[in-house]
C-alpha positions as CSV (number, residue, x, y, z in Angstrom):
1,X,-34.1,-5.8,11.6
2,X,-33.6,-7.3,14.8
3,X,-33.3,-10.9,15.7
4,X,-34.4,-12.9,18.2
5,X,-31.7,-12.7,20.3
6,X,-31.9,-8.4,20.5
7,X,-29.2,-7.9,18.1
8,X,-30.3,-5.6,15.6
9,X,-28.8,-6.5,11.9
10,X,-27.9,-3.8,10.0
11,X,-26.4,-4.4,6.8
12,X,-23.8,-7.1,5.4
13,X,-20.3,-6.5,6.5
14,X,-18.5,-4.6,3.4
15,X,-14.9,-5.5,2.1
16,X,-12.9,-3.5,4.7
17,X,-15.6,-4.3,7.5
18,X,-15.0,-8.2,6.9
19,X,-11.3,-7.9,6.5
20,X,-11.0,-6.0,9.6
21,X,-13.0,-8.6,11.0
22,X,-10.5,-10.9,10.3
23,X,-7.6,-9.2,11.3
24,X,-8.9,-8.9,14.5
25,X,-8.3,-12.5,15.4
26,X,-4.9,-12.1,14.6
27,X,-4.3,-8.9,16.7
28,X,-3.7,-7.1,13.4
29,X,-4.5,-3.4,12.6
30,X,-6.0,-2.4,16.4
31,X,-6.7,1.4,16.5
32,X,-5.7,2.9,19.9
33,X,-4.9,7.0,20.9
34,X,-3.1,7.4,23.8
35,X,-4.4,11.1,25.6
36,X,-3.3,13.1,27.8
37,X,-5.9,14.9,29.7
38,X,-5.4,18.5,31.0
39,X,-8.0,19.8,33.7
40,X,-8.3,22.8,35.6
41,X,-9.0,20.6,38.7
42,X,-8.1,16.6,39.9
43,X,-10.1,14.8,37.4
44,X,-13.1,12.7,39.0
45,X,-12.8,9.0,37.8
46,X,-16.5,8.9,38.1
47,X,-17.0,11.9,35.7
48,X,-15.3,10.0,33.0
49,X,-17.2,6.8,33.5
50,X,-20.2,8.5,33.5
51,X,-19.1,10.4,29.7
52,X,-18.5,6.8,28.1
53,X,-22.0,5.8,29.7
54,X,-23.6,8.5,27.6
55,X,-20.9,8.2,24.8
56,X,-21.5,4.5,24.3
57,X,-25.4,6.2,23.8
58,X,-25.3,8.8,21.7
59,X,-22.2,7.4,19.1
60,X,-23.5,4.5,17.1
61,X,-20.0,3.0,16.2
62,X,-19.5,2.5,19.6
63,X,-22.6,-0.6,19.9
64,X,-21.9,-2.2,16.9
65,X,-20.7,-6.0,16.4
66,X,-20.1,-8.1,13.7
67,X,-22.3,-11.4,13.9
68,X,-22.5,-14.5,11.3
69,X,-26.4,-15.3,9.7
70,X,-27.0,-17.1,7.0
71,X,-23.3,-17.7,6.3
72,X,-23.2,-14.1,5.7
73,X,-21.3,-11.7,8.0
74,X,-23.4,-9.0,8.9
75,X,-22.8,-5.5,11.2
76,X,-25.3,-5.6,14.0
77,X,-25.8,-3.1,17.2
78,X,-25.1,-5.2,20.3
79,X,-28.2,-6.2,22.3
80,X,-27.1,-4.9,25.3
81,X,-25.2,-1.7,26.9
82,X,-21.3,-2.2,28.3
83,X,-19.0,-0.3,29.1
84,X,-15.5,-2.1,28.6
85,X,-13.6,1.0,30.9
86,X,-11.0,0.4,33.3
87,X,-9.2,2.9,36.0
88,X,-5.0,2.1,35.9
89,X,-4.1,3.2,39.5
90,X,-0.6,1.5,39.7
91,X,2.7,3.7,39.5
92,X,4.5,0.9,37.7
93,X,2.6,1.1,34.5
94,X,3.2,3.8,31.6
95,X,1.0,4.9,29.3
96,X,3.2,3.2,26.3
97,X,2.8,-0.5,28.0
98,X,-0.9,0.5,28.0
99,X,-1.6,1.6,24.9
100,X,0.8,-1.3,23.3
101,X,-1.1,-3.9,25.1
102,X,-4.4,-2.6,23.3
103,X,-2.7,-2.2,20.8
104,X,-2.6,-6.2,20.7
105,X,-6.0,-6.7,22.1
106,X,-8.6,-9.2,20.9
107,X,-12.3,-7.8,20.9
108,X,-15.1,-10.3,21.1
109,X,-16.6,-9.7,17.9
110,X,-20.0,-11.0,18.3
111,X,-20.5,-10.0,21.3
112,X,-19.3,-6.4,21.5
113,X,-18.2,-4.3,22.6
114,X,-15.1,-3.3,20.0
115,X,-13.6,-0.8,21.7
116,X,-12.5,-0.1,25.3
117,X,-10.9,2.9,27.7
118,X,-7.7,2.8,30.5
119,X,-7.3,6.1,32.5
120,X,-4.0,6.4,34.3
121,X,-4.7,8.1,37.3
122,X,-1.3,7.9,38.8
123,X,1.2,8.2,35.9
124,X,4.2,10.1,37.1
125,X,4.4,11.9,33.8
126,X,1.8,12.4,31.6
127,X,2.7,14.0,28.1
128,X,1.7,17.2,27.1
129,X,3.2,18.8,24.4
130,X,0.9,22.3,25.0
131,X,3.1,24.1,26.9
132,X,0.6,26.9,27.0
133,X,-2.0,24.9,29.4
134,X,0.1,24.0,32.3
135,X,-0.3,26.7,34.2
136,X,-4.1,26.9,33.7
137,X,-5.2,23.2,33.6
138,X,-1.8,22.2,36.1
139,X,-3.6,18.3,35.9
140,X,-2.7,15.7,33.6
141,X,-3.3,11.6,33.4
142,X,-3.4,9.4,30.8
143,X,-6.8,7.8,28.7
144,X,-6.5,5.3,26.4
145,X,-8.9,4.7,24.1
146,X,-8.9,1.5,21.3
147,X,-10.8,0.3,19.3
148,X,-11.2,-3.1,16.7
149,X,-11.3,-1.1,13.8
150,X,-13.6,-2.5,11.6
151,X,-16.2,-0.6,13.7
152,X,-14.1,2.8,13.3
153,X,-11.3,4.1,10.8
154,X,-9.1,7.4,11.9
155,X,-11.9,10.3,11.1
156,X,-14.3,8.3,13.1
157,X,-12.0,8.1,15.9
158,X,-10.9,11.9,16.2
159,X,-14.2,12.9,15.6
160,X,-15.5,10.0,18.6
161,X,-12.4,11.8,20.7
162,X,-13.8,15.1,20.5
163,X,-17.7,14.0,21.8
164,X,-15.8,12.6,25.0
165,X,-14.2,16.2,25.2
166,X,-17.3,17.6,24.7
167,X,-19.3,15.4,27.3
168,X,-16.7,15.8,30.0
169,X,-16.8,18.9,29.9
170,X,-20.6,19.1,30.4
171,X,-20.8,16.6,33.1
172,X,-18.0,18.9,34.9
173,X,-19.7,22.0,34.1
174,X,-22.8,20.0,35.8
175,X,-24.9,20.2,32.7
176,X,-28.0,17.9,31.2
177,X,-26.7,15.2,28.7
178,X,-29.4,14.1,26.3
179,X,-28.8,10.7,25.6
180,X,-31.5,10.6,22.4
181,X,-29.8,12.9,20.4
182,X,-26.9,10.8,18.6
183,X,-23.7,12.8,17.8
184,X,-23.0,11.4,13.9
185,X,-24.5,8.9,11.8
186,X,-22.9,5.2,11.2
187,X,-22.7,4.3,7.6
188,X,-21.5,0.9,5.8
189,X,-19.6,1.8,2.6
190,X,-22.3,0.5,0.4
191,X,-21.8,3.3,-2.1
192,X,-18.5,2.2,-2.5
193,X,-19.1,-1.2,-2.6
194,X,-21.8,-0.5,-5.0
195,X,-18.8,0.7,-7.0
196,X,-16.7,-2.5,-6.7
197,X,-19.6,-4.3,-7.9
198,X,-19.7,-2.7,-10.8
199,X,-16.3,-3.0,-12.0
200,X,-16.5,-6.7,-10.9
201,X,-18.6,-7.0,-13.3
202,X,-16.9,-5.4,-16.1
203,X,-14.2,-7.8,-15.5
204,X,-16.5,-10.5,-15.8
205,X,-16.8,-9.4,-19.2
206,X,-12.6,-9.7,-19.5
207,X,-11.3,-12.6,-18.4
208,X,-7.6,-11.0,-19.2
209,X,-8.2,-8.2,-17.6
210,X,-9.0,-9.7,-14.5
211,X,-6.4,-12.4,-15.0
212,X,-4.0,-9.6,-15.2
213,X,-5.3,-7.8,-11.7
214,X,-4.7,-11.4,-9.9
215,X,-1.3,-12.0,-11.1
216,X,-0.5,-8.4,-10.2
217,X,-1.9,-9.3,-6.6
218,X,0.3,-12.8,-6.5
219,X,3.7,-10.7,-7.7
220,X,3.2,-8.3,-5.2
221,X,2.5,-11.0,-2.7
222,X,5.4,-12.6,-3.2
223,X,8.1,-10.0,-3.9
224,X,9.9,-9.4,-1.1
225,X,10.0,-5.6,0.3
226,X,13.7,-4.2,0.0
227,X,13.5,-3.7,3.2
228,X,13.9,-6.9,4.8
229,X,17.4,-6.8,3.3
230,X,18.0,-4.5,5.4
231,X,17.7,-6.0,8.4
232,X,19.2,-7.7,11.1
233,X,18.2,-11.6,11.3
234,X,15.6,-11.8,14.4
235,X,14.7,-15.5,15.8
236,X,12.5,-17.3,17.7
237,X,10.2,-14.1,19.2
238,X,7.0,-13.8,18.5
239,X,4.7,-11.3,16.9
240,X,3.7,-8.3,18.5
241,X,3.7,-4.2,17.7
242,X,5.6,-1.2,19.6
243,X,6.2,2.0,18.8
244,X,8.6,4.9,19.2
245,X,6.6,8.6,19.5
246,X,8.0,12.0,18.9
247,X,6.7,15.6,18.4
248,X,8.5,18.6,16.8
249,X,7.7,22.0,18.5
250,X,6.0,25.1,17.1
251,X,8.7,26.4,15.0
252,X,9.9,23.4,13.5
253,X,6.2,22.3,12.7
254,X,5.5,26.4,10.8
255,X,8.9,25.8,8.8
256,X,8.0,22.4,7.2
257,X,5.0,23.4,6.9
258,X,6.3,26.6,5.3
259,X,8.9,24.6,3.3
260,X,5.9,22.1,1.8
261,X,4.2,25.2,0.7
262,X,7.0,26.8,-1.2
263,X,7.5,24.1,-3.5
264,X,3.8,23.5,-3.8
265,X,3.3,20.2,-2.2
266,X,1.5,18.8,0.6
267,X,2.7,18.2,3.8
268,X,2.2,14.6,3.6
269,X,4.0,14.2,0.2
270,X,6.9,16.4,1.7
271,X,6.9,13.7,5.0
272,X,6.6,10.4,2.6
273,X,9.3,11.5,0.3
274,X,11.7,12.1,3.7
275,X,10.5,8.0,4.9
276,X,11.5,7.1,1.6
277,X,15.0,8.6,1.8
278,X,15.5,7.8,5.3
279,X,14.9,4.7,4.1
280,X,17.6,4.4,1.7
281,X,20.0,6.1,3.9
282,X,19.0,3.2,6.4
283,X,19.6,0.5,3.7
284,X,23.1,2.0,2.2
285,X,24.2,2.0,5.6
286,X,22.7,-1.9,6.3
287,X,25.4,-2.7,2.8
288,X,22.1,-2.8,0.8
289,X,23.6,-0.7,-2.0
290,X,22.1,0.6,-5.1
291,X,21.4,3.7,-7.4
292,X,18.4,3.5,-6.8
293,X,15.5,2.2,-5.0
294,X,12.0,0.7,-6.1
295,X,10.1,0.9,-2.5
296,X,6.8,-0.8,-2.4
297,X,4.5,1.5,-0.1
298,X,1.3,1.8,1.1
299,X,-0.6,4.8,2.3
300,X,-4.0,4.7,4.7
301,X,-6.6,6.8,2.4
302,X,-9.7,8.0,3.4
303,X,-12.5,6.4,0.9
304,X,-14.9,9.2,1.8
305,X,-13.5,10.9,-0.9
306,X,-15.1,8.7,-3.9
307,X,-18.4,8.5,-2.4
308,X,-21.1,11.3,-2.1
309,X,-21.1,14.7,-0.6
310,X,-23.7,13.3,2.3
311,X,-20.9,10.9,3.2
312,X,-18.3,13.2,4.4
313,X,-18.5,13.1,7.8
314,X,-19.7,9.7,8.4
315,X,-18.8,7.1,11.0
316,X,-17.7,3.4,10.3
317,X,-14.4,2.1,8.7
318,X,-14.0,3.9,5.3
319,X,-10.3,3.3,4.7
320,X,-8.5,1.2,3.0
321,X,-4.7,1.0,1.4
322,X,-3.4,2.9,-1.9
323,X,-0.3,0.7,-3.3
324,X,1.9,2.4,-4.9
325,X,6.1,2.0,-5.6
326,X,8.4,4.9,-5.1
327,X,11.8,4.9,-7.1
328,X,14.4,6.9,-4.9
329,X,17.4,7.4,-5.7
330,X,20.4,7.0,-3.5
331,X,21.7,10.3,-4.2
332,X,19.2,12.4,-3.2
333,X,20.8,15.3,-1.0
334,X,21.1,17.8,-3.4
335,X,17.8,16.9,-5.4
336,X,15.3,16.2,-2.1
337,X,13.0,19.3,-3.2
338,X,12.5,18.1,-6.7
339,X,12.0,14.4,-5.9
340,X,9.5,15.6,-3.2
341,X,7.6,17.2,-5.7
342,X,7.8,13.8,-7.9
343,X,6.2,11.9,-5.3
344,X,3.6,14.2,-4.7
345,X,2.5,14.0,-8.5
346,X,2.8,10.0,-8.6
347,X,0.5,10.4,-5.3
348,X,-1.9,12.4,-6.4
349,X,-2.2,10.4,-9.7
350,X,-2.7,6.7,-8.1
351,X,-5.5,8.9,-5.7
352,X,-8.2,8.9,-9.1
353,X,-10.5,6.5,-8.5
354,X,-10.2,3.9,-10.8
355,X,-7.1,2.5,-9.7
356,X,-7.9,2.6,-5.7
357,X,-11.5,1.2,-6.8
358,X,-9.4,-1.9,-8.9
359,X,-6.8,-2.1,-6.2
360,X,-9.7,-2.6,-3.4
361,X,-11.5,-5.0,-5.9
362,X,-8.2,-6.8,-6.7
363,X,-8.2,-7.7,-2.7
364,X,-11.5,-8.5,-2.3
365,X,-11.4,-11.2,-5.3
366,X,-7.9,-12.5,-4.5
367,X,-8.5,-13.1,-0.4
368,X,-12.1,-14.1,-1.0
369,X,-14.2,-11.7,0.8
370,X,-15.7,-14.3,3.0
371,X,-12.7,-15.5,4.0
372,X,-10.6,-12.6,5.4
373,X,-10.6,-14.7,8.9
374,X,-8.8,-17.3,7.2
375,X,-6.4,-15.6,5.1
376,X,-5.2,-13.3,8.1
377,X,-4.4,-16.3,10.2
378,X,-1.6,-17.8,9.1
379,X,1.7,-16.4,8.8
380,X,2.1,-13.8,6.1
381,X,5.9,-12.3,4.8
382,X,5.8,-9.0,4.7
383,X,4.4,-6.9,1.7
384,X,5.3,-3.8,2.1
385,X,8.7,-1.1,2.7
386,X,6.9,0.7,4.7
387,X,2.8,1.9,5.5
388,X,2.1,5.9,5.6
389,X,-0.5,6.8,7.8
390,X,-1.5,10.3,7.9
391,X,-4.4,12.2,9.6
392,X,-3.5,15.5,8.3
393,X,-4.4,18.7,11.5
394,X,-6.7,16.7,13.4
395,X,-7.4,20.1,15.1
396,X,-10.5,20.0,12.5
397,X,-11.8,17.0,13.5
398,X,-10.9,17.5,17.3
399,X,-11.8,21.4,17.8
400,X,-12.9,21.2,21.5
401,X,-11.2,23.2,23.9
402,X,-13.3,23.1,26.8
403,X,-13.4,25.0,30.2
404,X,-12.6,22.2,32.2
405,X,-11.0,19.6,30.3
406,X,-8.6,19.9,27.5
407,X,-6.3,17.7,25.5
408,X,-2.0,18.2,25.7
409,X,-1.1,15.6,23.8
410,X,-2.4,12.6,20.9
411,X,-0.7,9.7,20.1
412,X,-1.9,7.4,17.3
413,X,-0.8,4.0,17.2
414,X,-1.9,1.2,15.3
415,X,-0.8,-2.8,15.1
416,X,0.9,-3.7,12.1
417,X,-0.1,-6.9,10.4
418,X,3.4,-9.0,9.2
419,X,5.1,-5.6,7.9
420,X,7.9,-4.3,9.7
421,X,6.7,-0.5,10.3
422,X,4.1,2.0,10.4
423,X,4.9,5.9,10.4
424,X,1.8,7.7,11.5
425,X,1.7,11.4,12.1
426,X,-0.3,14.1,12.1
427,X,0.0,17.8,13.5
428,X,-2.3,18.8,16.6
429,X,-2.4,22.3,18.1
430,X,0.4,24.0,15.9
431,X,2.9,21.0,16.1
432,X,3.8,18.1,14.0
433,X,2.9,14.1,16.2
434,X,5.2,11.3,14.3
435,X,4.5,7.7,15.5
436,X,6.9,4.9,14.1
437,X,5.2,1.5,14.8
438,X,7.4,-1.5,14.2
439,X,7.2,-5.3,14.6
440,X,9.3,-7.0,17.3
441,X,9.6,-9.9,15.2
442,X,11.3,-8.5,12.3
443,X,13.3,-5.4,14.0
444,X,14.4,-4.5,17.5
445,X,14.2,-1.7,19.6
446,X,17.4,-0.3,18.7
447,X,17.1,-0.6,15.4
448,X,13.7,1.2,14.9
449,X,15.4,4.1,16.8
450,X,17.6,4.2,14.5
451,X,15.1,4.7,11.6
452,X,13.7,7.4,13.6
453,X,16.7,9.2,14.1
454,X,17.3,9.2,10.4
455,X,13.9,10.7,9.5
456,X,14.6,13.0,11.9
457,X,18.2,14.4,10.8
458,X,16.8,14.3,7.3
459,X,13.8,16.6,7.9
460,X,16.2,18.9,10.3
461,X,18.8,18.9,7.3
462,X,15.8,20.3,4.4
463,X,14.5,23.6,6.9
């Protein structure tokens, strides 16, 4: 349906589409991937501005907008084709200040568009972690690429990744691009929100029941994350996210790998169970000490995986948060195997359906789903230990390895709302990528290294 003004309407925002929304106005949750480029030859600026002219074309996430009619908030494609994409040609900026800034970047949501590009084209030293393509593709810069996120969650973004790859490579190469033929199809969640309807109204049926889902909401909102115990008082300086990045090399990626395996656990529930210690290794040594320790977490979950078969490899936002609490003891040395394996079964367990569906319906009825805007901008305290953000071996989702262009190096980085930090990671090309966002507000520099540097002695300590 289009409008007078050439925006076509598409469907009413869903529940993570409209609180996106409104987390956008508050610089909250930005998606942004810092990349380092490897070519065989100098990289033509003009060759990439030409590849997000015919990406912007043939990826449908990449038009969309988010406009008000009828009081409703509705996802639209813009009315118009821009290009928000930038050359960096200054020595004095890095990649990191880059990807931070878009990191805390507000989109214009009606307008579109909700995502934008910086290449670095004199960066002194690029990342790349692929020791194996230096020789043959010697030149490396810097693209960033971020995004609003209600338009895009982290499959649509490595999959959007790999079409650039894909293009650029052709427009090297010289080849045709047919800009009618459109890469994947954009979906809103309606299944799921189909779902959520339902329940809703099954709780409309039981008052208590839903009674008891709010008052689980306002304890949680109110209990304060162990955490914050933990650290230092920071004053008087204002919101924004950074982040530290490292990557472990080939062998150490194959043995914990190898080590998850053995003991029958995924490599995500091996990695959240070493936060979770880290964590109370970081507290004991704050003088927060106790046996043990009831963490409130959150992990980013892919809600593809409640909806139908067809949906798999959809683009939108279909993500949202699994709460869950870890109890951790604070002597776990000996035990960090078995606990691992604990957490992996608690995991696994919250992952059935119903309680993600009551959890996401829970939100939706507590923040009023109309109201997102209004609940994300005010000042929040923070909720949760910690967020786990995994995307698994993106190699799947990013498989292009082309002639002429190739990809050293990922970074995934996304703004925190009012919690103090984010671990993302996922493995790329054989080795394991571990982001730690944190808020400048609540923790300093120093003190987020240290975090790091914990995680990373503990992980080095269970090969």
């Amino acid at each position: 349906m289009e409008g007078s003004d050439g925006f076509q309407l598409l469907h009413p925002a869903t529940v993570m589409e409209a609180m996106l929304e409104g987390c956008n106005h508050n610089n909250y949750f930005k998606n942004v991937y810092c990349l380092t480029l490897c070519t065989v030859k100098p990289l033509d600026t003009n060759h990439v501005r030409q590849a997000f002219v015919h990406l912007f074309r043939k990826v449908p996430t990449l038009r969309l907008c988010f406009r008000r009619r009828g009081g409703q908030l509705w996802a639209c494609y813009m009315n118009r084709e821009e290009i928000d994409f930038e050359v960096v040609d200054s020595q004095d900026v890095t990649a990191q200040e880059v990807t931070e800034e878009l990191g805390n970047y507000n989109y214009n949501s009606t307008e579109g568009p909700l995502w934008c590009a910086r290449l670095l084209t004199k960066e002194k030293d690029a990342i790349c972690s692929r020791e194996e393509l230096k020789t043959t593709f010697p030149y490396t810069c810097s693209l960033v690429l971020a995004n609003h996120h209600a338009n895009a969650d982290g499959t649509t973004c490595t999959q959007t990744i790999d079409f650039f790859m894909q293009i650029l490579n052709d427009i090297i190469a010289g080849k045709e691009i047919d800009d009618t033929v459109e890469m994947r199809e954009y979906k809103g969640a309606k299944e799921f929100d189909d779902m959520l309807n339902a329940q809703d109204k099954k709780l409309e049926e039981d008052p208590e029941r839903l009674e008891a889902l709010l008052k689980e909401f306002r304890v949680g909102y109110l209990k304060q994350p162990i955490i914050c115990r933990a650290l230092p008082p920071i004053e008087g300086v204002p919101f924004k996210t950074r982040f530290l990045h490292t990557v472990l090399d080939l062998d150490t990626t194959s043995r914990f790998i190898k080590k998850c395996k053995e003991h029958n656990i995924t490599v995500n529930s091996g990695f959240v169970a070493l936060i979770a210690v880290s964590l109370v290794d970081f507290c004991l040594e704050a003088g927060v000490a106790e046996d043990e320790y009831t963490f409130k977490a959150a992990n980013s979950i892919n809600m593809r995986r409640y909806m139908p078969k067809y949906m798999a490899d959809v683009l939108g936002a279909h993500t949202s948060l699994l709460i869950h609490t870890i109890v951790t003891p604070a002597r776990w040395q000996s035990c960090f195997w078995d606990y691992a394996k604990k957490v992996h079964r608690e995991f696994y367990k919250d992952l059935e359906a119903e309680p993600i569906i009551m959890h996401c319906l829970g939100r939706r009825i507590f923040y009023n789903c109309d109201g997102f805007r209004e609940a994300y901008s005010k000042p929040h305290p923070p909720q949760f230990d910690y967020i786990a953000a995994t995307m698994n071996n993106i190699d799947i989702r990013i498989p292009t390895d082309g002639d002429h262009a190739r990809l050293g190096h990922v970074i995934r980085f996304t703004s925190n709302a009012y919690d103090p930090v984010m671990h993302m990671y996922h493995s790329f090309r054989g080795r394991f990528h571990y982001t730690l966002t944190y808020s400048v507000n609540l923790l300093t520099t120093e003190t987020a290294q240290k975090m790091m540097d914990l995680l990373l002695k503990n992980l080095y300590s269970q090969l």
